[in-house]
N, C-alpha and C positions, 0 to 999 in steps of 0.2 A: 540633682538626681543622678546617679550611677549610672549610664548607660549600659552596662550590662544590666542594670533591671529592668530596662523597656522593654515591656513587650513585644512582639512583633508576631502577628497572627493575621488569617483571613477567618472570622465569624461567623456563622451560616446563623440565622438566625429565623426556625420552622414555628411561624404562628406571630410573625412580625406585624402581626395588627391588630393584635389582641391585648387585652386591659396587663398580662404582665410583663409584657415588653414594654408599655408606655410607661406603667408606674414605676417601674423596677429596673429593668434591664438597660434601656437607652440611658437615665438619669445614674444609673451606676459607672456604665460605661462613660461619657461623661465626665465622672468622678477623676476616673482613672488618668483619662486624656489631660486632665487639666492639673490634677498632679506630677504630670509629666511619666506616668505610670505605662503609658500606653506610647511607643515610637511612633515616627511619624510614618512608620513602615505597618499600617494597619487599614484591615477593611472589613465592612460590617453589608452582608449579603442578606438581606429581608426577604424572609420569604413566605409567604403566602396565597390563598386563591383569589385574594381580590383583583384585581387589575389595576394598578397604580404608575403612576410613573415615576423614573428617577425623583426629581423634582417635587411630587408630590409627598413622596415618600420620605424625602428630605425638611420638607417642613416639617409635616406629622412629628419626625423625631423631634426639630429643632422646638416645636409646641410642648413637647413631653418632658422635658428638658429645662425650659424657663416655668413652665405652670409647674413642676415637680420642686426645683431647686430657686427659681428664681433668678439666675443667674444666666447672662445670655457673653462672657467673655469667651472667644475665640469660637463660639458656637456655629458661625457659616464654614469655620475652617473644619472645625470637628464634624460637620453632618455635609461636605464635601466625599467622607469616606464612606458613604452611606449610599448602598446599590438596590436596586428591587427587584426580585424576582416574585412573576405572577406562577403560580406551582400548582399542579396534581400530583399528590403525591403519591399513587397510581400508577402513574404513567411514565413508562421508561424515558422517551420521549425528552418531557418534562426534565427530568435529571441529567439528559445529553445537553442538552441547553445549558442546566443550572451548572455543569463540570466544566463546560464552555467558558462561562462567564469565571468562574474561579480559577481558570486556569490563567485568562485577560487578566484578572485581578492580580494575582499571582507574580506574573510577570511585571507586572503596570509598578509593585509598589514594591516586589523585591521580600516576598513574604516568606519565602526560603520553605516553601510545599508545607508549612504550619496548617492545620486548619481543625479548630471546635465548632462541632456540629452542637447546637443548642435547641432542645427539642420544646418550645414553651406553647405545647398545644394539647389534644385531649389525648391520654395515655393510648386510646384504643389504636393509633396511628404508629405509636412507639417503632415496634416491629417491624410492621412494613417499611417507615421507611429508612430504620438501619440497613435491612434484608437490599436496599435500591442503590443503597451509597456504597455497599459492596461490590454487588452486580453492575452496579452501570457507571462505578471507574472513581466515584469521586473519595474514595478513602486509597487509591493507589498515590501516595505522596512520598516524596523526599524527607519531608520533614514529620513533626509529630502530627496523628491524629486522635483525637479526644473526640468522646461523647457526653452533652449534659444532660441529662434527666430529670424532669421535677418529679416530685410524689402525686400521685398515687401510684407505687411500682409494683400494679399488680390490684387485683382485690382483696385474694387471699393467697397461702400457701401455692395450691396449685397452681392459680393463674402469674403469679410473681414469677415461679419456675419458668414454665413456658415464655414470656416473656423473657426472662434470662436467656432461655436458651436460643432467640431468636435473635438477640442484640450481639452474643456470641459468638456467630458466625461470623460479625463484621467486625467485632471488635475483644478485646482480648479484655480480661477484667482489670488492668491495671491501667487501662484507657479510657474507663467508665467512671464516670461521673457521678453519683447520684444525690440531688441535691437535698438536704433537710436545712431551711433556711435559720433554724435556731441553732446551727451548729456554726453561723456567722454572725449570731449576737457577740456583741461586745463581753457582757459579763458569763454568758455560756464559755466564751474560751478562756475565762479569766479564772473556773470551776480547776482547772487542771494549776496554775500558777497557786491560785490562794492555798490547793493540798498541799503540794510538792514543792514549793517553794519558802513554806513558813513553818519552823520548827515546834511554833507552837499549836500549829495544828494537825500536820503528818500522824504526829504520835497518840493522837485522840481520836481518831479518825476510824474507831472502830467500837464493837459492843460492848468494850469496857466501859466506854466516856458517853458512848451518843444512844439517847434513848430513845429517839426516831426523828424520820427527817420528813419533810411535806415538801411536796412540791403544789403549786396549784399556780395553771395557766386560763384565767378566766376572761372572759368576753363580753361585752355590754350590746351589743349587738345581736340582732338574730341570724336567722341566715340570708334574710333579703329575697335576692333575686337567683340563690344557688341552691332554691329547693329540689329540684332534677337530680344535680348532683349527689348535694346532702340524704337525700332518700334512697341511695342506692349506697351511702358510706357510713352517717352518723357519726359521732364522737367516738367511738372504738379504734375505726380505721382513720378519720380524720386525724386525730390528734395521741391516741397513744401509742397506735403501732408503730409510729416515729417519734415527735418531737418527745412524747414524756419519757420514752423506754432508752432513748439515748442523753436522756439528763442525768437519768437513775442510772445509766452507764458509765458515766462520765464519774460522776458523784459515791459510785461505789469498785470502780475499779483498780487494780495493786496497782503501784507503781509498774510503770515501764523502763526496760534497762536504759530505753533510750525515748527522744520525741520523733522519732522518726515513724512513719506513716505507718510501716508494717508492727512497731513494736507496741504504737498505740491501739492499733487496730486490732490485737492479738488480744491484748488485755481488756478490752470492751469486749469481743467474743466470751471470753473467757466468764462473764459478767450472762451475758444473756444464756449462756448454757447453765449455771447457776442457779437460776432464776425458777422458782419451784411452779411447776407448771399445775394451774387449777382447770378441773372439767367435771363435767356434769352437776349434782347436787352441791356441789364444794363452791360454786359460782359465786352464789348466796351469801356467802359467810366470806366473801374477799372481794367482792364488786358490788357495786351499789349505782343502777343507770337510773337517767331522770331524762325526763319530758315537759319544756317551758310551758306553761298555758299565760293566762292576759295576766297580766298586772301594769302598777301604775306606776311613771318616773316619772317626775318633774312633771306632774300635771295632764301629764300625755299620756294615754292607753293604750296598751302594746297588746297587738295580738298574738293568740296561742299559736305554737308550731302549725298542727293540725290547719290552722285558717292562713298560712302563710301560701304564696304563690307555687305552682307545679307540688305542693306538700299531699300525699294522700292524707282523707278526712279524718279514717282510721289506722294514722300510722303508729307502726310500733318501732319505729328510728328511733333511737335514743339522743338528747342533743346533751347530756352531760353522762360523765361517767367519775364514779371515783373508786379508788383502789386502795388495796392494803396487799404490796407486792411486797416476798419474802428472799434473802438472797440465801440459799441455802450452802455457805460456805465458810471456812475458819476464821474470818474476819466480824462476817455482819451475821451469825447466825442469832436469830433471837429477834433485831432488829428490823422494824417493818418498815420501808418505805411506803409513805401516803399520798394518793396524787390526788387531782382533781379537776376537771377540764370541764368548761360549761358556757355554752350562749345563752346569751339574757339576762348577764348575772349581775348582781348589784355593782361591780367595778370591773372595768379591763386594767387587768396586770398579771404579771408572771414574778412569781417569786419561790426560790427555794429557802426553808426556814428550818437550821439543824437543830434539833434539842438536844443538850447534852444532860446529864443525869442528874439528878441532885445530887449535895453531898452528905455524906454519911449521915452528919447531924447538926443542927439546927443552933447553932449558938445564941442567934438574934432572935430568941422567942416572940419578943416584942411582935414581932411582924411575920407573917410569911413569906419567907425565900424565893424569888422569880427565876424560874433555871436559866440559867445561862443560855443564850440563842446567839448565833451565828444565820445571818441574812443576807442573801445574796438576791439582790436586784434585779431583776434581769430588763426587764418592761415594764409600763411607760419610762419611770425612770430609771437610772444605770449606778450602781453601786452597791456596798458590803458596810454592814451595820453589826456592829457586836455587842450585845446587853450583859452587860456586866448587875455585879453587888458590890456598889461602893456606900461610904460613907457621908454624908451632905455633912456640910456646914455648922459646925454647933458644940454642944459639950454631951448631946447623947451618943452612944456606938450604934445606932441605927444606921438598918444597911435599907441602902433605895436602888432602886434600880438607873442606869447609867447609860446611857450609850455611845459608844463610839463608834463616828462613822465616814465614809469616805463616798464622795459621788462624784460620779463624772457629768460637773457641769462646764459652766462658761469655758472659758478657754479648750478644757480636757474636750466637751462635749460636741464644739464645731469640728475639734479635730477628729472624732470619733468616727470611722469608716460605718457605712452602712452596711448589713447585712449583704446583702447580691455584692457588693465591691468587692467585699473582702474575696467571697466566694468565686466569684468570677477573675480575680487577680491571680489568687490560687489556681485556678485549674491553667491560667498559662502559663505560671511555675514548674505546674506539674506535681505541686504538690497535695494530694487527696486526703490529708491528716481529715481533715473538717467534713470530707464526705462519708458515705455509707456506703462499706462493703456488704457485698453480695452475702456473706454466710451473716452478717449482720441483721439484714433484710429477711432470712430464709429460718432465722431465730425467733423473730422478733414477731411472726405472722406465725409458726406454729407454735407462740403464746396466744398470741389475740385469737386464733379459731376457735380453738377450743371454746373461750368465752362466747365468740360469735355464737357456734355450735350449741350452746347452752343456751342463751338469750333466746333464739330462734324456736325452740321448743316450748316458750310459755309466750303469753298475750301481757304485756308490762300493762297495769295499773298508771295510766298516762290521762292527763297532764298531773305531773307530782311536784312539782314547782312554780314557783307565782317568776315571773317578768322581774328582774329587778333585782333577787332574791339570792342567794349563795348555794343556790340547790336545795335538793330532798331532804327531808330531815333525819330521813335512814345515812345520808353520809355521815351524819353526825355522832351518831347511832353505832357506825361501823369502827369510830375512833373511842367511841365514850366504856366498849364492852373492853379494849384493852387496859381504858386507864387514862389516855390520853383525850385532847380535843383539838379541833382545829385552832389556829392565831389566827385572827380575826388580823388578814391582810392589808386592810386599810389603814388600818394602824402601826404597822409597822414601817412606816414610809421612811425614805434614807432621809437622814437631814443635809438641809442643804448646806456645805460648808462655803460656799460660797457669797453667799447672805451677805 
């Protein structure tokens, strides 16, 4: 490893005993260390209002760590760097201490005033305690300071704003962080290589060749134990005002002169201002929401949203949403991107599926012609599948359909960085390509209001989907009036070349 690529950082880590730090963040971190990714000039400050102690708190991770990964090599050495701070974060007080101990740390390991503030707690705290790390000294460093943010940044328009404008005073935008964990999939970054890297498909890659694209990120699970949550967000704000709206970003933006953070980040703006904004009556005819009720998997009865835990009886949350979003520009005009997000649904996976056009005419009568698809894998599994019309085996010119595909398994697949690694490596780079800027986030919500704003004025016809199921049958509905229908995703699974 490159000693100039080791990191060297002091971690503050707000909400250090909570399920995404155990599942996520220590097991990535982790990652890094044992890559040799991370120097030995590094320290990870926990913080929280439990009361723990060193020691304890050094288990806890070193538990998180082997139950996550399995793997317990050099583990007493790596969770050596691991400090506990018990916190209000209230309380000035509180933060003289914790600037105390990072300044100990600081000195102890030679961290040259680095320090990311990782905020993996409930959004509503965000604010306060930037507003604390300003005033009570611990963002006055030598070296860089960074803030991580996870999603939900904001509810809506306004409240995202306010909260900008509060993380602003302590921190500048180009030291903000904000996290969208699908913008550290594997095949999510691989969306930008497969356009702009392959000649045979740059040049296709518009309303001439492609005659729509689908994305659908679906869930076999319900919400569980995160009904509180969910009943104040649903799948509008859950899943499209980020992950799907920066796929369809990804997936429909010009080239960039350059890969450099600003130039990427210009041209995905450039995508969400584009983007034809629907409100009131016009909802109808471009969104199509849905609400689980029971159905049956594998013999097991799944209850309705409505009967799930903290769920109101008579909610009108939506837990699936699908879309037919337009990019009103010289490239994709014509062309509809189609999404689809949903818990309870007959399979978990995320898949992008481009259609390109038929061609003019039909040689192969014998048979009908399957359009050409271009598949990108994103979850459970990881790769790009291409459906050709070749010819089988024989003395007829019958064309069958073909596929070519590439996965990242065995070997590719261990080496495969997790989501939070990658994301977390990057922000001690300092490089933000894979995060969410602020006019990104400020685009992106005064799309979805608007829908909000509409949804909110009628009582949805709920439960409109069975457990199990692929959604409403109106989504089907909303592809079937253009022409098109959804690919039955289960089906299209990459093959394994591996075998």
């Amino acid at each position: 490893m490159d000693e100039s690529k080791k990191m060297t950082s002091l971690i503050m880590i707000f909400g250090a005993t909570g399920d995404l730090a155990k599942r996520k963040l220590f097991p990535s971190l982790y990652r890094l260390f044992d890559k040799g990714r991370l120097s030995d000039q590094f320290a990870v400050v926990g913080v929280a209002r439990r009361p723990l102690s060193n020691e304890e708190f050094q288990n806890s991770v070193k538990d998180s760590v082997v139950s996550s990964l399995g793997k317990d090599e050099k583990i007493d050495e790596f969770a050596s760097h691991f400090y506990y701070h018990s916190h209000d974060v209230t309380n000035s007080s509180s933060y003289q201490t914790l600037k105390s101990l990072a300044n100990d740390l600081d000195e102890h390991y030679g961290l040259q005033g680095n320090r990311m503030f990782y905020l993996a707690m409930a959004p509503e705290f965000f604010g306060t305690i930037a507003l604390h790390l300003k005033s009570d000294g611990l963002t006055e460093v030598k070296g860089y300071k960074r803030l991580v943010i996870e999603k939900p940044f904001g509810h809506d328009l306004p409240s995202a704003k306010k909260l900008n404008e509060q993380i602003r005073t302590a921190f500048s935008e180009e030291e903000i962080y904000r996290i969208d964990h699908y913008l550290g999939k594997e095949m999510v970054r691989n969306i930008e290589v497969i356009r702009f890297a392959n000649a045979i498909f740059e040049p296709l890659w518009n309303n001439r060749y492609i005659a729509n694209i689908q994305i659908t990120s679906s869930e076999t699970l319900g919400v569980e134990e995160r009904g509180r949550y969910y009943e104040n967000s649903g799948a509008l704000r859950d899943m499209v005002q980020n992950h799907m709206l920066q796929m369809v970003a990804l997936l429909a933006m010009e080239p960039p002169i350059s890969l450099k953070t600003e130039d990427v980040r210009s041209e995905k703006v450039r995508v969400f201002r584009s983007i034809r904004n629907i409100q009131g009556e016009e909802v109808n005819n471009y969104f199509v929401r849905g609400q689980y009720g029971e159905g049956v998997v594998e013999n097991e009865k799944l209850p309705a949203y409505r009967d799930e835990p903290m769920v109101d009886k008579e909610s009108n949350t939506e837990t699936f949403v699908a879309a037919k979003i337009m990019i009103d520009n010289f490239r994709w005009a014509g062309v509809p991107f189609y999404i689809r997000t949903g818990k309870r649904m007959a399979t978990k996976t995320t898949k992008i599926v481009v259609q390109f056009k038929d061609i003019p005419m039909n040689l192969y009568y014998q048979r009908e012609l399957n359009p050409n698809l271009l598949v990108v894998h994103i979850q459970p599994e990881e790769g790009i599948t291409l459906h050709l019309n070749a010819k089988k085996a024989g003395v007829h010119l019958d064309a069958y359909e073909e596929k070519l595909s590439f996965a990242n398994t065995g070997v590719n697949a261990m080496n495969t960085p997790e989501g939070y690694e990658k994301l977390l490596y990057d922000c001690m780079r300092g490089d933000a390509t894979n995060f969410t800027h602020w006019d990104e986030v400020a685009y992106s919500w005064n799309f979805v209001d608007k829908i909000s704003a509409a949804w909110t004025q009628s009582k949805a016809d709920y439960p409109n989907y069975e457990s199990g199921s692929m959604g409403p049958k109106a989504a089907d509905e909303l592809l079937k009036k253009d022409g098109f229908s959804w690919w039955h995703v289960d089906e299209l699974d990459v093959i394994d070349l591996c075998k």
